[in-house]
MDAnalysis code that builds the backbone (N, CA, C; Angstrom):
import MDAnalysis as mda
import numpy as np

u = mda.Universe.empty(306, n_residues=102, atom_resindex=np.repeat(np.arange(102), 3), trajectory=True)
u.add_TopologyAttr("name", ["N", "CA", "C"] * 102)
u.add_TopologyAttr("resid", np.arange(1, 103))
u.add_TopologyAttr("resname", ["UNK", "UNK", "UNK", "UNK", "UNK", "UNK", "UNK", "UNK", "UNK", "UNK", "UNK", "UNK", "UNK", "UNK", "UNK", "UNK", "UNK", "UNK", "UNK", "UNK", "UNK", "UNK", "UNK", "UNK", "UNK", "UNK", "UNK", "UNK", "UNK", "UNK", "UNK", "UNK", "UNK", "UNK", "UNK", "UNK", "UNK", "UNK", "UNK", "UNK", "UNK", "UNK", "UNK", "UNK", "UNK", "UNK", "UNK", "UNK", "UNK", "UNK", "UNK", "UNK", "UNK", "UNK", "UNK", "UNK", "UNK", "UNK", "UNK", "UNK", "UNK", "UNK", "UNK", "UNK", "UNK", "UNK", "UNK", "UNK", "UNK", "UNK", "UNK", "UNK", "UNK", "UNK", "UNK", "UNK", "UNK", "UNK", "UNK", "UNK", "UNK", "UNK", "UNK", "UNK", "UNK", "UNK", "UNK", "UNK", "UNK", "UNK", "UNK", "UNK", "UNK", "UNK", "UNK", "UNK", "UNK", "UNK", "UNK", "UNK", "UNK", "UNK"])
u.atoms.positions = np.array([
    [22.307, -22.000, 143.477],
    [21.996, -20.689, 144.048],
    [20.497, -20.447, 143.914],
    [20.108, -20.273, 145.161],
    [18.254, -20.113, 144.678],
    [18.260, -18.902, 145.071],
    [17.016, -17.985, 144.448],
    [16.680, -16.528, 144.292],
    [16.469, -16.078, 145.559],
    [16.179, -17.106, 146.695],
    [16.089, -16.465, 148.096],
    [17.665, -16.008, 148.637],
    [18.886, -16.766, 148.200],
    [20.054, -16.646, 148.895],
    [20.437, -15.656, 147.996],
    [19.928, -15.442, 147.209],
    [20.531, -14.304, 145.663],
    [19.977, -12.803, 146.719],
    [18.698, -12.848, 146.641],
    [18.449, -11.636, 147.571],
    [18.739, -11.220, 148.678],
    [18.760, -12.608, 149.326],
    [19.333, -12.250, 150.866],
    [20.972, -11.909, 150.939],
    [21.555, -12.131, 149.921],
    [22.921, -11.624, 149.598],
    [23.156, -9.960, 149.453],
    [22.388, -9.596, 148.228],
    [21.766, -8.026, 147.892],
    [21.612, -7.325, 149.073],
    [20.758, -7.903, 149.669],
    [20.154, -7.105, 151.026],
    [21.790, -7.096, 152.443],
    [22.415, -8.472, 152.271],
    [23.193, -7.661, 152.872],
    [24.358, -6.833, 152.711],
    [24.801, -7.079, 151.419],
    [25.612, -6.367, 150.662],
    [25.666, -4.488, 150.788],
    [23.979, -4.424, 150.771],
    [23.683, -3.460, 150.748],
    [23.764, -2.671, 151.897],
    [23.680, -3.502, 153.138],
    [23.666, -2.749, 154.379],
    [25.139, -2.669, 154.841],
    [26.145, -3.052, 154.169],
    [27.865, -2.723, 154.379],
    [27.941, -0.884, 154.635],
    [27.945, -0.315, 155.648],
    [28.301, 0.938, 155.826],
    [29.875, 1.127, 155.239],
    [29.631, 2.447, 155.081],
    [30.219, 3.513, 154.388],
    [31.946, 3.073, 155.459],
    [33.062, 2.743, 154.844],
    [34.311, 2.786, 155.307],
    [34.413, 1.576, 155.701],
    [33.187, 0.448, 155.528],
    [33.658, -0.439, 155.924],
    [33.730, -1.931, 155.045],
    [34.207, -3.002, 155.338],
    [34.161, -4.244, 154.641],
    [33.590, -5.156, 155.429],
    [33.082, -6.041, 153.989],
    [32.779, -7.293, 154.583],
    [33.665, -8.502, 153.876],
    [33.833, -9.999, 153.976],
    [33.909, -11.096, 152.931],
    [33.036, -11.652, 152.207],
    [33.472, -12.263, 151.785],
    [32.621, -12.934, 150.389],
    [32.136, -14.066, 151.243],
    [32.973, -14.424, 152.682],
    [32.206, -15.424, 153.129],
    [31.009, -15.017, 154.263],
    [31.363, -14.005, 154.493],
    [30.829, -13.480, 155.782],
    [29.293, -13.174, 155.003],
    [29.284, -12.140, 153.524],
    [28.115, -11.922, 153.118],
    [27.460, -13.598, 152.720],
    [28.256, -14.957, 152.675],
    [27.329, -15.794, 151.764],
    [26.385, -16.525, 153.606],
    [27.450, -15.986, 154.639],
    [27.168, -16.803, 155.828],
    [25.627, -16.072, 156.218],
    [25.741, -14.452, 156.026],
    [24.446, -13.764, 156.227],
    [23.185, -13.972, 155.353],
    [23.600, -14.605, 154.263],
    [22.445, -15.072, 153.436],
    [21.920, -16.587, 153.486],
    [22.664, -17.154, 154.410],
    [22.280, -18.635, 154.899],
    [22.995, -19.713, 154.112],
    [24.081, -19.048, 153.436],
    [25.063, -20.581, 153.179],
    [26.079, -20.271, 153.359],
    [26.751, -21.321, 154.650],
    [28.447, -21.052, 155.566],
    [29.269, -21.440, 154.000],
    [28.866, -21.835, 153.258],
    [29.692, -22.717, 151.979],
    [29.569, -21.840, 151.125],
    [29.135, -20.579, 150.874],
    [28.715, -20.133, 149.930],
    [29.289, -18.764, 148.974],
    [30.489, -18.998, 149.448],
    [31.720, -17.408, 149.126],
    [31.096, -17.305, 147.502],
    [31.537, -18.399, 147.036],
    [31.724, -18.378, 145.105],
    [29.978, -17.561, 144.590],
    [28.970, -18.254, 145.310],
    [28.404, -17.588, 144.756],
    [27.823, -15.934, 145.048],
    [28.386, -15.632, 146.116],
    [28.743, -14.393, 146.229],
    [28.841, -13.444, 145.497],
    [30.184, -13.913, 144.936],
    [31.132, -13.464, 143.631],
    [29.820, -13.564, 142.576],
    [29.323, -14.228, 141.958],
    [27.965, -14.734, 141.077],
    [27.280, -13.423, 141.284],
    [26.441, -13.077, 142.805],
    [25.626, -11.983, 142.987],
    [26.686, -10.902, 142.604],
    [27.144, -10.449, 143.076],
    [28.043, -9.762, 142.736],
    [28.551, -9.071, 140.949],
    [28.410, -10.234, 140.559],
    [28.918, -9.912, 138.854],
    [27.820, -9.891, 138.196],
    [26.817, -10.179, 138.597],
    [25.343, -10.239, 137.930],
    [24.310, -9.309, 138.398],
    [24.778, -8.525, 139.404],
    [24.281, -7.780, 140.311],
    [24.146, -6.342, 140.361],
    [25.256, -6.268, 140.222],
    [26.340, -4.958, 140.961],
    [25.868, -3.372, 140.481],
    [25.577, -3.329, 139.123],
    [24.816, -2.427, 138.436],
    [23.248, -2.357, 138.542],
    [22.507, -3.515, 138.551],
    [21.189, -2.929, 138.213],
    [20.973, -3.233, 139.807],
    [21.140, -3.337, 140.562],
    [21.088, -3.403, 142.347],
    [21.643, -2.316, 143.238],
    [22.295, -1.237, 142.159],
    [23.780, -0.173, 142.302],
    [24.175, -0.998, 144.137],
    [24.843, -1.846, 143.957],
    [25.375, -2.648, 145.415],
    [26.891, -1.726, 145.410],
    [27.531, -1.476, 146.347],
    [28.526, -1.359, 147.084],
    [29.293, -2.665, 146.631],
    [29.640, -3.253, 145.900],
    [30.366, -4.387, 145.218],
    [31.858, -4.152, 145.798],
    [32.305, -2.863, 145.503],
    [34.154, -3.007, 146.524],
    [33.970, -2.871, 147.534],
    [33.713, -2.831, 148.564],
    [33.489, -3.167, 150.127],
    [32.901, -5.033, 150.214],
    [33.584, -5.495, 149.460],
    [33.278, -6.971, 149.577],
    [35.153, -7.425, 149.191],
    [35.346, -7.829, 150.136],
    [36.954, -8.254, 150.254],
    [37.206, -10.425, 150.093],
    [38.291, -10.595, 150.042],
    [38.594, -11.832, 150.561],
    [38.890, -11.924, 152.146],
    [38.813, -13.468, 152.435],
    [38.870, -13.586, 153.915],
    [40.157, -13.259, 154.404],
    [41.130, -12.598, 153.477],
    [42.834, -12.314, 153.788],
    [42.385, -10.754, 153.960],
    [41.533, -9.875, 153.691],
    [41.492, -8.703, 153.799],
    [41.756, -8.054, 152.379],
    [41.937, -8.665, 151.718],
    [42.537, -8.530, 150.334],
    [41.550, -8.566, 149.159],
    [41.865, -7.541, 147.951],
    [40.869, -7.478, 146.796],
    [41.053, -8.573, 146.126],
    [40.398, -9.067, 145.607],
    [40.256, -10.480, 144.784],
    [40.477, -9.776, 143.075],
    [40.210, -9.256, 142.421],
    [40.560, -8.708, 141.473],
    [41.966, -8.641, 141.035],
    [42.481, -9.050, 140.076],
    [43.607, -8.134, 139.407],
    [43.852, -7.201, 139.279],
    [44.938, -6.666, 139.173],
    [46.036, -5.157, 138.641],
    [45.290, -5.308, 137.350],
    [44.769, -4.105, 136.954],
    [44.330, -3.810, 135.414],
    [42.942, -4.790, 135.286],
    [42.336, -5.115, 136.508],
    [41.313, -5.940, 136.015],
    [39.853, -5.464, 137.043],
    [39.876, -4.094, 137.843],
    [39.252, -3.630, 138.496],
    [39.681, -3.389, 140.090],
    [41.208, -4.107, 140.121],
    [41.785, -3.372, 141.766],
    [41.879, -2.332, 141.516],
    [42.439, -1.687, 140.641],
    [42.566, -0.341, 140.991],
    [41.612, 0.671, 141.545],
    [40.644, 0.443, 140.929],
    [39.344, 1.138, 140.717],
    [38.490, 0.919, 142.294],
    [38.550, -0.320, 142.680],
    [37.958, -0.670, 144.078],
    [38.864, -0.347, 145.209],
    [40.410, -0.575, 145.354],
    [41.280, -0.028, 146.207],
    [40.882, 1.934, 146.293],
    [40.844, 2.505, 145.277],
    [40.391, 3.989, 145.048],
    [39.009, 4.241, 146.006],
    [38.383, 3.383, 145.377],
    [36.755, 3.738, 146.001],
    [36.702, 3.533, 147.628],
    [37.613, 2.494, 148.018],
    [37.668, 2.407, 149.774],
    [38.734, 3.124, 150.097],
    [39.284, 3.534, 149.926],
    [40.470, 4.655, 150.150],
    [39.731, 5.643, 150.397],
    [39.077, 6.241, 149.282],
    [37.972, 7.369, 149.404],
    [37.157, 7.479, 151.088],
    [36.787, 6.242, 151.223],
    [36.249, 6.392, 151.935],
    [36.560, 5.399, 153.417],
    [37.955, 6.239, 153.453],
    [38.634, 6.040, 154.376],
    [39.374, 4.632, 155.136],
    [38.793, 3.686, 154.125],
    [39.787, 2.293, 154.842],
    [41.279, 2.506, 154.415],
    [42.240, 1.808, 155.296],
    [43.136, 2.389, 155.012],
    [44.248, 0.673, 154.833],
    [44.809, 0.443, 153.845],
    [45.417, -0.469, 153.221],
    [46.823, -0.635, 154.018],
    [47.463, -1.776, 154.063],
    [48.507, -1.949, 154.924],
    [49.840, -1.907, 153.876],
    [51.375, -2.045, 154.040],
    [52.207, -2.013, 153.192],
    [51.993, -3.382, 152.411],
    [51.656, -4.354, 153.328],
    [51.048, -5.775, 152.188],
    [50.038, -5.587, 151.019],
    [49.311, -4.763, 151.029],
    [47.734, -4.609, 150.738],
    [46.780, -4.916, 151.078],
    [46.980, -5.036, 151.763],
    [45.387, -6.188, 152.395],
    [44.899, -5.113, 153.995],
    [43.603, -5.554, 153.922],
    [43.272, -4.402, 154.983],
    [42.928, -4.939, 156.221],
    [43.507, -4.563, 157.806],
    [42.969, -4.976, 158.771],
    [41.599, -4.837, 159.184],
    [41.147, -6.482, 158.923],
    [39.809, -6.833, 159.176],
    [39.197, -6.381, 160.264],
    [40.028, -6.730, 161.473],
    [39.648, -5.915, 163.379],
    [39.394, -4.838, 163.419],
    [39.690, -3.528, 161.844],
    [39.641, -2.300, 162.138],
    [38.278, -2.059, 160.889],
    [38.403, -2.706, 160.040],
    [37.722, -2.412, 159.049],
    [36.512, -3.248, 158.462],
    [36.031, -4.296, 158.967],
    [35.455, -5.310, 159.102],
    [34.344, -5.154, 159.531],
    [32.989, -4.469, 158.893],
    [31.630, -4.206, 159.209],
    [31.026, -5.647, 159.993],
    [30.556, -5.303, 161.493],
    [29.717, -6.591, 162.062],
    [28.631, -6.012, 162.310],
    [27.691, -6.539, 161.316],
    [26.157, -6.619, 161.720],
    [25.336, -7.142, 162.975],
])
């Protein structure tokens, strides 16, 4: 992971509008690596606070929170709820509706 794809991650993380999602692959594809979901997750956990990033509006490519029950879904399902995405009886959220394209 070099500090250019670290920022260029931040930066687009950051521009995820309000109600909407992105993936972990989609943000690593906007920072210039198609291969690059995992370290995503990396910016993300190393990130998230001193960058204050929008960290739950970053989904899996199923539409789905990557987190555990009791391990921060709750807390990120809440925060996009809030702000209006709306979760299916599976859990997972339709990407076609909710799926920020830059």
């Amino acid at each position: 992971m070099t500090s250019s794809f670290h920022q260029k991650a931040i930066a687009a993380i950051l521009k995820i509008p309000l109600g909407k999602v992105a993936t972990y692959g989609q943000i690593a594809l906007l920072a210039g690596s198609s291969r690059g979901a995992r370290q995503v997750v990396r910016v993300l956990h190393s990130s998230s606070k001193k960058a204050s990033l929008p960290w739950y509006r970053v989904v899996n490519r199923e539409g789905r929170i990557s987190l555990g029950r009791g391990q921060g879904y709750e807390l990120q399902k809440a925060l996009l709820v809030d702000e209006g995405v709306e979760f299916r009886l599976n859990g997972s959220i339709d990407l076609n509706e909710y799926q920020w394209t830059p």
